[in-house]
N, C-alpha and C positions, 0 to 999 in steps of 0.2 A: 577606542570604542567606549563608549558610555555603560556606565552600568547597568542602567535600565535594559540596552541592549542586548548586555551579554546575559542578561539574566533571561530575557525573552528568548535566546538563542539557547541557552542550558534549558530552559524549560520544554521549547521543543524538543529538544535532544531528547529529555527523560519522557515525553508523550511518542514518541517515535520510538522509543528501544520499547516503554512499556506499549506498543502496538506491536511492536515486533513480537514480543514474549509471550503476548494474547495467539499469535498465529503458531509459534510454534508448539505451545503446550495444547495447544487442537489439534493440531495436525499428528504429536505422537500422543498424544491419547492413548490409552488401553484398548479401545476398540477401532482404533486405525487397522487400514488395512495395509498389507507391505506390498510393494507389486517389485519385481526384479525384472530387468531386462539385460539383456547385453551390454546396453551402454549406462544404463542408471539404475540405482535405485531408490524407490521413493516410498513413503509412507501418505495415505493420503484421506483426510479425518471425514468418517462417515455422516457426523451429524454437520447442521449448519451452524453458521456462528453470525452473530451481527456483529456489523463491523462500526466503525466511527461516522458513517456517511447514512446509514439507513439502509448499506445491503445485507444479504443473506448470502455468506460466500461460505466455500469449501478449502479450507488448507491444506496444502501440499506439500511437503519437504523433502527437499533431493539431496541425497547422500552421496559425498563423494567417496566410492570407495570400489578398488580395482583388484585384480589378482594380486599386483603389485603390493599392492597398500590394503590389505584386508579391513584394517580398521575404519569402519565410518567415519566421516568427518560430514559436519554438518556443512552443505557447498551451497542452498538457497531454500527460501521461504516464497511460496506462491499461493495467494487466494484467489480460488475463481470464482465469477459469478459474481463479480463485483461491478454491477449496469448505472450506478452514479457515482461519478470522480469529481475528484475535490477541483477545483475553478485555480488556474493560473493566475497568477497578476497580470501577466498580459489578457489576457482574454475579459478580465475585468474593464479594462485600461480601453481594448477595443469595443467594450459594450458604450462606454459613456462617451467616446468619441463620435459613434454611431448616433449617440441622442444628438449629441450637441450638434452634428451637422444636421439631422432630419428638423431638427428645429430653428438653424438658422435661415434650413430653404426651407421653412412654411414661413420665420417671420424673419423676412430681409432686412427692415430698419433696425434687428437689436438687441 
């Protein structure tokens, strides 16, 4: 692996954990609210946050923690309200293949 590579690879890593640390320090906030149910527990952050795309989402974090196992463990991080997602490589890959044939049937010599 080249270096360039792995450094584009670390560097996403560090924009992805530091997105991740953006959701969770919203979500236990001080004025998070806690909801308990039976099967989970979650804290889940009252104001909005922007996120990297240009939504306004809400953070949610679900604790894993049982009779068994009292101690919270942090088990996942979820933003809702998040209506534009970031674009696949595939789905790019399919937009320009889309050109290229609507173009070659309008112009058949070329």
């Amino acid at each position: 692996m080249s270096s360039r590579r792995n450094a584009n690879k670390h560097g996403r890593s560090r924009l992805l954990s530091r997105r991740l640390v953006q959701q969770i320090v919203a979500a236990t906030h001080e004025k998070s609210g806690v909801y308990a149910t039976t099967h989970m527990t979650t804290m889940k952050s009252q104001t909005l946050r922007h996120d990297a795309y240009g939504n306004q989402v809400i953070d949610k974090v679900v604790f894993e923690c049982t009779s068994k196992h009292p101690r919270p463990e942090l088990f996942s991080v979820i933003p809702t309200g998040d209506k534009i997602k970031p674009r696949s490589a595939s789905k790019k890959n399919k937009g320009h293949s889309k050109a290229a044939l609507i173009e070659l049937a309008t112009n058949p010599s070329g």
